[in-house]
DOGU-140131 format. One record per residue (C-alpha): x, y negated, z. Coordinates in steps of 0.05 Angstrom, whole numbers, always signed. Example, Ala and Ser with C-alpha at 12.3 -4.5 7.8 and 13.67 -1.06 7.14 Angstrom:
<atoms>
((+246, +90, +156))
((+273, +21, +143))
</atoms>
This chain:
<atoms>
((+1729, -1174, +1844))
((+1714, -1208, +1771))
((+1744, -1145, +1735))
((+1698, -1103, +1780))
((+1642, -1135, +1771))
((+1644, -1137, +1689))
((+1638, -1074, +1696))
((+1563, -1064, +1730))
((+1506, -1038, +1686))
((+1435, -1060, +1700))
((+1391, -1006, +1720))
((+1341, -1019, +1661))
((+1403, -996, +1617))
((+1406, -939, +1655))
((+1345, -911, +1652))
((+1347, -922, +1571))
((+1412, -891, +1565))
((+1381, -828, +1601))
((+1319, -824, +1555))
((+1365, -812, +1499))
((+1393, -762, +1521))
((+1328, -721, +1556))
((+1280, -732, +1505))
((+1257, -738, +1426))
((+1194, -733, +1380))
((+1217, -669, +1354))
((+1217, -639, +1421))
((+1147, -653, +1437))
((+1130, -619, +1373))
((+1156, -556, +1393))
((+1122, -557, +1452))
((+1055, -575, +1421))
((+1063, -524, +1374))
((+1076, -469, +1436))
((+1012, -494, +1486))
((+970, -543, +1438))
((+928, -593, +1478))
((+948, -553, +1540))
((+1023, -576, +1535))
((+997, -644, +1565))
((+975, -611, +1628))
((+1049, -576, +1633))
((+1087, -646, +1616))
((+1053, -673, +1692))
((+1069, -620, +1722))
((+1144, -622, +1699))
((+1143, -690, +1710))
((+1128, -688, +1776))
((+1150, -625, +1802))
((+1211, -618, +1756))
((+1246, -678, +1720))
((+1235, -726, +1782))
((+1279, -692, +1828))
((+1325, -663, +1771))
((+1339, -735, +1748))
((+1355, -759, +1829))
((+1397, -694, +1843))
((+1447, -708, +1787))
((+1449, -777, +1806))
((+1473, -756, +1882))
((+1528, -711, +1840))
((+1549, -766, +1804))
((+1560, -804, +1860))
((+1603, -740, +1904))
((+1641, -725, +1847))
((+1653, -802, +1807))
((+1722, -796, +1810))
((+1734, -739, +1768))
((+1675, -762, +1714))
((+1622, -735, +1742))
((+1622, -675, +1690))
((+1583, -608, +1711))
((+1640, -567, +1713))
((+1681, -620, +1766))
((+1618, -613, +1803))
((+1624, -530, +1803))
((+1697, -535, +1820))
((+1687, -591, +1877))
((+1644, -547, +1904))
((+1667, -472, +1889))
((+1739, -456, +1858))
((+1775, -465, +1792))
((+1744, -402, +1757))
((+1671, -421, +1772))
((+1693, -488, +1747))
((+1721, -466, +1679))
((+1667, -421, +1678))
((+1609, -471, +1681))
((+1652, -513, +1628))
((+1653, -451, +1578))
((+1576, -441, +1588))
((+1564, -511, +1574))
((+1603, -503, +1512))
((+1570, -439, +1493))
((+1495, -467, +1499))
((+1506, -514, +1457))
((+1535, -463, +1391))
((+1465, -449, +1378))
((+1448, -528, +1386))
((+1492, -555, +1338))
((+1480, -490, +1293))
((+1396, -515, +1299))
((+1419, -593, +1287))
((+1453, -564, +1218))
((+1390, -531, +1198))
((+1349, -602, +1216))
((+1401, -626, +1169))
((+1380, -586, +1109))
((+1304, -584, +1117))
((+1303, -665, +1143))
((+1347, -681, +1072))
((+1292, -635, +1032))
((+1236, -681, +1064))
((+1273, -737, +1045))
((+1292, -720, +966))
((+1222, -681, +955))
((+1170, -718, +994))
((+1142, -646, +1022))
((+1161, -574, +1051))
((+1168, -534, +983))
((+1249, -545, +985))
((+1255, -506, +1044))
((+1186, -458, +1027))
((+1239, -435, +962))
((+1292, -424, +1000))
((+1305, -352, +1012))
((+1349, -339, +1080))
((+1408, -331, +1046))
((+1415, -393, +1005))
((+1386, -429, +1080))
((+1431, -387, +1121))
((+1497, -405, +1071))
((+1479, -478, +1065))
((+1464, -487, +1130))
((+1550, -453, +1141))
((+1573, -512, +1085))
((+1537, -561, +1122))
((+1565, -541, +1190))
((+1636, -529, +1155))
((+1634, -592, +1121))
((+1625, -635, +1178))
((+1674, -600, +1222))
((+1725, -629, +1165))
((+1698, -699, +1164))
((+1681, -714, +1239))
((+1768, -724, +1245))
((+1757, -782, +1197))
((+1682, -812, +1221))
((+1678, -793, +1293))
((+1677, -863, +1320))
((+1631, -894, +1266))
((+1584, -833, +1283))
((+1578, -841, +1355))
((+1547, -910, +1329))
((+1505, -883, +1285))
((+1475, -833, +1327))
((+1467, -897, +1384))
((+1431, -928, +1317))
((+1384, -864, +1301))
((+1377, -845, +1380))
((+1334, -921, +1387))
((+1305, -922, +1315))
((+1282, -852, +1332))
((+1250, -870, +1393))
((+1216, -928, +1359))
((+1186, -883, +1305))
((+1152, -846, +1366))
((+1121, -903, +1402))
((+1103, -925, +1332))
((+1066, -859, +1317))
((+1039, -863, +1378))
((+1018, -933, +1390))
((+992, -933, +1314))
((+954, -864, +1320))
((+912, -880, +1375))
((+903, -952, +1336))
((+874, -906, +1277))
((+829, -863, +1323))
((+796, -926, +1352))
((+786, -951, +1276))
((+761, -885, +1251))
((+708, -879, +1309))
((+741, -829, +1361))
((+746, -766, +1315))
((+798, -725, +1329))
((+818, -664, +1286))
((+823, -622, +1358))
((+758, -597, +1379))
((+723, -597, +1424))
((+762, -647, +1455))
((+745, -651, +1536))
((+781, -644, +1596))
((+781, -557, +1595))
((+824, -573, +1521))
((+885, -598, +1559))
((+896, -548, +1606))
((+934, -486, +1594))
((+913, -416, +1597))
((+974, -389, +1658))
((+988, -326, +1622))
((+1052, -279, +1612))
((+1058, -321, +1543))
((+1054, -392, +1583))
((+1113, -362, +1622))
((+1162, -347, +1550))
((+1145, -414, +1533))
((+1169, -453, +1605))
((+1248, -444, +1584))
((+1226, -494, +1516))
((+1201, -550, +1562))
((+1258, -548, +1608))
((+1297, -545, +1538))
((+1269, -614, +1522))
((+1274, -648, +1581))
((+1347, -629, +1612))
((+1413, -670, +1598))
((+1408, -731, +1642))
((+1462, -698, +1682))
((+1501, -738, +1624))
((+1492, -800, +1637))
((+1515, -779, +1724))
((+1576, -813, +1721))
((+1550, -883, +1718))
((+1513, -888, +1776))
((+1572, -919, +1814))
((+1572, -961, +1760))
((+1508, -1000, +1786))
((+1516, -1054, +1830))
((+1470, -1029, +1884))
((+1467, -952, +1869))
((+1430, -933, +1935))
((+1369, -978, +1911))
((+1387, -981, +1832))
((+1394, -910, +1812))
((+1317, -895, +1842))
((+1289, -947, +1793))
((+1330, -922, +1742))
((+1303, -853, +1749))
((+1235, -867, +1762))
((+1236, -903, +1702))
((+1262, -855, +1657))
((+1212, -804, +1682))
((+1159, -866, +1676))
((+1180, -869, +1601))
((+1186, -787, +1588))
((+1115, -781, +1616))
((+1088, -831, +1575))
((+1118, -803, +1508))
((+1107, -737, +1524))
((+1031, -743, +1547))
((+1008, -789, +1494))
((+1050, -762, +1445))
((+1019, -685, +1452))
((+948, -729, +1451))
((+964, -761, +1385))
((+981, -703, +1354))
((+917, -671, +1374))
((+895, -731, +1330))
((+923, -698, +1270))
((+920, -620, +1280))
((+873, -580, +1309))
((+906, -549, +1367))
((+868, -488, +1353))
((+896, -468, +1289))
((+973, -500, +1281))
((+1010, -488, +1214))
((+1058, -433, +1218))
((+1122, -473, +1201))
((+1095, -532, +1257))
((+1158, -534, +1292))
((+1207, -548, +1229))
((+1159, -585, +1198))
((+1107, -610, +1250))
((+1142, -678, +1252))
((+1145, -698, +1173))
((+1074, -678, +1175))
((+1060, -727, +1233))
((+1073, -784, +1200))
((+1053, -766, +1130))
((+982, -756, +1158))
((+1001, -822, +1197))
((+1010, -858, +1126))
((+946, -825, +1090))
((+903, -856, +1143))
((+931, -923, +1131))
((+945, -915, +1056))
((+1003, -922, +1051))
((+1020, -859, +1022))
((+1087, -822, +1043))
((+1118, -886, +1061))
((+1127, -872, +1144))
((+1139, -799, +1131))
((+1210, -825, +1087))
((+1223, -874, +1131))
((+1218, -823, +1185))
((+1257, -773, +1139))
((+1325, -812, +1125))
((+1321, -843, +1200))
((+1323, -760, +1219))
((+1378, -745, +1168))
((+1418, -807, +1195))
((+1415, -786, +1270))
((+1423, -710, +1252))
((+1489, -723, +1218))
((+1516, -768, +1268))
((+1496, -721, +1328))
((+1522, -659, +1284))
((+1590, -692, +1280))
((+1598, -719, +1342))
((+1578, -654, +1381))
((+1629, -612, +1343))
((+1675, -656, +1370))
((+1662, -677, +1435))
((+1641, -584, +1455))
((+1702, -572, +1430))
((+1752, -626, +1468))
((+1712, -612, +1524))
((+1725, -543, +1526))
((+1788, -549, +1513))
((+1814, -609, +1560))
((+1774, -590, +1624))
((+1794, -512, +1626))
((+1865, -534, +1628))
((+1924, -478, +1609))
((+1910, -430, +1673))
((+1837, -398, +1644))
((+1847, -424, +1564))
((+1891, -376, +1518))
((+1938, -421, +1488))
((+1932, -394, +1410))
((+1859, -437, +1438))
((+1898, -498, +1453))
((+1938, -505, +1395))
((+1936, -574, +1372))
((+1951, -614, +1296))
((+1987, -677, +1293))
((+1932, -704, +1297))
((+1915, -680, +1365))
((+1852, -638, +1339))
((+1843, -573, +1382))
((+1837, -537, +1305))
((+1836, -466, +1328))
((+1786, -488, +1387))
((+1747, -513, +1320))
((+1756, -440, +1283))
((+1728, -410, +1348))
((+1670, -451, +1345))
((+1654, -434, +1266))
((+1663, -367, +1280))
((+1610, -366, +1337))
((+1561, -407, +1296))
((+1569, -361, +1243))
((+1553, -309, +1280))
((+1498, -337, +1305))
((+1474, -354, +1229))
((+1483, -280, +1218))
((+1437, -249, +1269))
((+1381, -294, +1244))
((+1392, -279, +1168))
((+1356, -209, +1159))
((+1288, -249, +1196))
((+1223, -245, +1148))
((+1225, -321, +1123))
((+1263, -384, +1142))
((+1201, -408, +1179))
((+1229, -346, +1235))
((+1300, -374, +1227))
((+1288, -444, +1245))
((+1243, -416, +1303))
((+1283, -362, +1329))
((+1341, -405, +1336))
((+1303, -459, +1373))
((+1274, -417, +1417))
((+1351, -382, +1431))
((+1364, -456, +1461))
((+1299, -458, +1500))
((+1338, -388, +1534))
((+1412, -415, +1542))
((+1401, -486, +1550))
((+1362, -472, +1619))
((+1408, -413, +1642))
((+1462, -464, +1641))
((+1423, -521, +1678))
((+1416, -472, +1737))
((+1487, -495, +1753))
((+1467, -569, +1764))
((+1419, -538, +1825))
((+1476, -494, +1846))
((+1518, -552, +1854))
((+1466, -595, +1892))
((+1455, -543, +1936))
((+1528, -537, +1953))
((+1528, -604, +1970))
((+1474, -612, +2015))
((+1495, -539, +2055))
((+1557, -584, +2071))
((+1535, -660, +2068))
((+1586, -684, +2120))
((+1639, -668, +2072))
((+1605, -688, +2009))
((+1597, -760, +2019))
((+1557, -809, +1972))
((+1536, -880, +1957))
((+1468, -846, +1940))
((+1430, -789, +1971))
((+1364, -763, +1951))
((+1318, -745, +2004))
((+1364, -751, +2075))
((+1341, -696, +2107))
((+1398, -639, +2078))
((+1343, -575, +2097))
((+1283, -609, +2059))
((+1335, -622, +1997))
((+1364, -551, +1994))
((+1299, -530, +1991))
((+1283, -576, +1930))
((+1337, -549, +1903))
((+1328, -479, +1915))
((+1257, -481, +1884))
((+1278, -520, +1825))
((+1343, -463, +1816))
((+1287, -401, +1818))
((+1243, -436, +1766))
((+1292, -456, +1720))
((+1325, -381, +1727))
((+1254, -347, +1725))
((+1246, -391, +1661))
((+1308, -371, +1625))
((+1293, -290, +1637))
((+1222, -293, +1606))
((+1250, -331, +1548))
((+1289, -281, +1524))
((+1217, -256, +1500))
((+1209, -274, +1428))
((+1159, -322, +1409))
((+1128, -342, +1342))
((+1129, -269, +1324))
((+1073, -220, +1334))
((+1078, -178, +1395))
((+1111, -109, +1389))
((+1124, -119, +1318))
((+1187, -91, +1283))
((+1209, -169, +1275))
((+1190, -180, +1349))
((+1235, -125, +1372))
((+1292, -144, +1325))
((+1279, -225, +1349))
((+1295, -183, +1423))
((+1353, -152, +1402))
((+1390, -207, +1381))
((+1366, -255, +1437))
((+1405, -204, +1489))
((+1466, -192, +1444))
((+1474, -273, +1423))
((+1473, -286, +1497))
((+1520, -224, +1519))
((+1569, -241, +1464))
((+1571, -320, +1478))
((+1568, -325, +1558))
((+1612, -253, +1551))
((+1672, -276, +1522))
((+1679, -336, +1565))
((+1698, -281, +1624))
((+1745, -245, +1575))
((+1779, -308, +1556))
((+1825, -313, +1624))
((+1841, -235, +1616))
((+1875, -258, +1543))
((+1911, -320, +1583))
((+1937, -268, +1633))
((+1960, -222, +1579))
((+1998, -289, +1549))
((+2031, -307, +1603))
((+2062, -243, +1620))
((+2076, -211, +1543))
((+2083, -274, +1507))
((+2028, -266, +1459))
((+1963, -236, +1475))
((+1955, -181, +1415))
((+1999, -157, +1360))
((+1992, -158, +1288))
((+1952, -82, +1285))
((+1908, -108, +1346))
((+1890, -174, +1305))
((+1881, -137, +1250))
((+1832, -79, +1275))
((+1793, -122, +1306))
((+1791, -178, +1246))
((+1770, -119, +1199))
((+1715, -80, +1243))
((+1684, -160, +1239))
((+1692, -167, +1168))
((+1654, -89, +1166))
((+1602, -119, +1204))
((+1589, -172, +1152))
((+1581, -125, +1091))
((+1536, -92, +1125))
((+1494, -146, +1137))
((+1512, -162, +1065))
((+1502, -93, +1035))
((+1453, -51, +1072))
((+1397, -100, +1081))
((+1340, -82, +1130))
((+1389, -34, +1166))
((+1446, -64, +1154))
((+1430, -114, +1218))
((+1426, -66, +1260))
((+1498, -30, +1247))
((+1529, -100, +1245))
((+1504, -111, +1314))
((+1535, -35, +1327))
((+1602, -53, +1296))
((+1610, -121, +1323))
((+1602, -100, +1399))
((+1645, -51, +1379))
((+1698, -102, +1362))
((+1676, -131, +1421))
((+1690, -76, +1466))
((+1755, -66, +1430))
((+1777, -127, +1452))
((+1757, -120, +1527))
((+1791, -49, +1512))
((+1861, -76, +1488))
((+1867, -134, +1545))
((+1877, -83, +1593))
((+1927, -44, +1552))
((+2006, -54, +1558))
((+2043, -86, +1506))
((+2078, -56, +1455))
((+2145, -22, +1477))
((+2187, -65, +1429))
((+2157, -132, +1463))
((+2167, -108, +1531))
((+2240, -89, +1522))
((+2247, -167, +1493))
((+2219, -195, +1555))
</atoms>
């Protein structure tokens, strides 16, 4: 009973491990810039109607499914088969390519802050230099993460609290200021018709960003038996994480309204919004630049820490949890070391991809933003399987048993979750609309383009991926030399013309990569080679 009960974590602990993971300063800065003022309107109602019974859903999954972790994908398979499961693992994996792909740009433009003091390192930057560093930076740390892993989970423990202290800081010491300085805010007129939205077709492209910035406490589902009392504990734990969210997000959206006029945001807000937070934050106290560095290196810090521990932890994940019957095994292959290295190639590959359909975009301003708002479309498509899974459980509660259960009554709960499925999936479509960009402009239709094939391509080759295991296990290897080959080389084509033909060189790489792409669903259904079949 000792051993057991070393093991308990207090509820308070909870709840803080949870706000890591939902939400950060940077994320109500992207939001600001989307709504202005009116973004504090749409944090209560996501609060209330949205995070709230999110955050008590997953904590009834973690409870069904504790003994096999507690991960989304056991939850999928629990409730469904082995092929949903594997697929709900290989979405996961896939929304987070374009995560780790933004947290390598935040890299570059939070170590410019930090060196320069301002935004003319990036503003200099053309898209290629951005785009290439951006690679060498993501490259780089997929190298050193084998040797720093460990120290870098502390480090990013270390930047995930000193990040959330900047916050309350800003906050707490912005509202200080506005007291000081006699109530004048830089957003007028400042009254109670400023903070709500206007509930437009735009307001609807921008809903998939919120949920964006306030999913991922399904992470922290497989502690809640870990609480002593989780029928009582995990409630307070919840509440207080959405206690704490509301608070930063609210007054964190206000004090920014202290510093920019909501009416007229910079352009480059959302990669820069933050250093120019808390440089405006120093002026008014004169001290100069001196929060906006200290800010700057605590944001490089936590970047490269969460940079190298995501490529790690995706790409185990991926690998260990889909197992040998779904995941080719050229996928599997491990080093001495145990490092899943061709699981790592996939992932540079797919990043670079990604890095590739951005490149031909006006300015790196639209880079940074196009990417982010390519989360705020696959980062919600992939949370509709938490409210898939709840459902599930609550259509057949007599065989999904739990310590904790949110809301007894199983027809009142499916409907919770049924609502909170449609909005979340109603969200992710209208993202897909490009934001950021003017409307019906040549960049807003290429922004579309590549929002549909990014998707296609990552979510796609997860269901083509069990085809090539099939084709493994009955020919020995999935694709001969010529096969690898054709389809290696119409990629490389696709490259060169990006390279090479400029303005409409984006659009035939687009043509010649789905061509590869189709090749490949092409070939999986073709017979071996003559020679190999005779071996076998």
């Amino acid at each position: 009973m000792e051993s057991t009960k070393k093991n308990f974590i207090s509820w308070p602990v909870l709840a803080m491990m949870g706000f890591v993971t939902v939400i950060g300063f940077e994320d109500i800065m992207y939001n600001f810039k989307n709504q202005g003022m009116g973004v504090i309107t749409s944090w209560v109602i996501m609060m209330i109607l949205y995070v709230a019974p999110y955050s008590l859903m997953v904590g009834q999954l973690g409870s069904v499914f504790n003994s096999e972790g507690g991960g989304l994908s056991s939850w999928i398979r629990g409730t469904n088969n082995e092929f949903l499961g594997y697929f709900t693992a290989w979405t996961y994996w896939a929304a987070s390519i374009p995560y780790v792909v933004d947290t390598a740009q935040s890299v570059i433009v939070g170590f410019g802050w930090a060196f320069t003091g301002d935004y003319k390192f990036q503003a200099a930057l053309p898209n290629s230099e951005f785009t290439l560093l951006t690679f060498i930076v993501f490259v780089a740390f997929i190298f050193i993460q084998r040797h720093l892993s460990n120290s870098m989970e502390f480090l990013s423990t270390l930047g995930g609290i000193a990040m959330f202290a900047m916050t309350v800081l800003f906050i707490l010491m912005s509202v200080t200021g506005l007291v000081q300085s006699g109530g004048h805010m830089a957003t007028q007129p400042m009254n109670i018709h400023t903070i709500f939205p206007t509930f437009n077709l735009k307001y609807l492209t921008t809903i998939g960003l919120l949920i964006y910035a306030i999913n991922g406490c399904e992470l922290i589902a497989p502690y809640v038996t870990q609480l002593k009392k989780p029928k009582t504990e995990f409630p307070k734990a919840m509440l207080t994480l959405v206690l704490m969210t509301t608070f930063l997000t609210i007054f964190g959206s206000f004090s920014l309204g202290i510093f920019f006029d909501a009416n007229h945001l910079p352009n480059d807000l959302k990669m820069n919004g933050d250093y120019y937070a808390f440089q405006a934050l120093g002026k008014q106290y004169g001290v100069g630049n001196l929060f906006m560095y200290i800010y700057a290196w605590t944001a490089v810090v936590y970047m490269c820490a969460r940079l190298a521990v995501l490529l790690d932890a995706m790409t185990r994940m991926l690998i260990s949890d889909t197992g040998s019957k779904y995941m080719p095994k050229f996928l599997r292959k491990k080093n001495s070391a145990g490092l899943p290295v061709n699981g790592y190639i996939l992932t540079t590959v797919l990043s670079g991809f990604i890095m590739l359909l951005g490149v031909f975009l006006p300015e790196m301003n639209d880079i940074f933003n196009w990417l982010l708002n390519l989360n705020g479309i696959i980062s919600p498509g992939v949370t509709c399987w938490v409210f898939y899974a709840f459902m599930r459980i609550r259509k057949n509660s007599s065989k999904f048993q739990s310590d904790y259960v949110f809301i007894k009554n199983d027809k009142i709960a499916y409907g919770f979750g049924l609502f909170l499925l449609v909005v979340t999936a109603i969200a992710t479509v209208f993202s897909v609309t490009p934001q950021d960009v003017t409307a019906y402009s040549g960049t807003w239709w290429y922004e579309l383009i590549i929002n549909i094939v990014a998707v296609i391509i990552l979510i796609g080759l997860g269901a083509i991926l069990p085809l090539i295991r099939k084709r493994e296990e009955k020919y020995g290897d999935a694709f001969d030399r010529l096969q690898w080959i054709s389809m290696i080389t119409l990629t490389v084509v696709a490259i060169i013309s990006m390279v090479w033909l400029g303005g409409a060189g984006h659009f035939i790489a687009i043509a010649v990569i789905a061509c590869a792409y189709f090749l490949l669903v092409w070939l999986i259904g073709r017979r071996q080679p003559a020679m190999v079949q005779e071996q076998d």
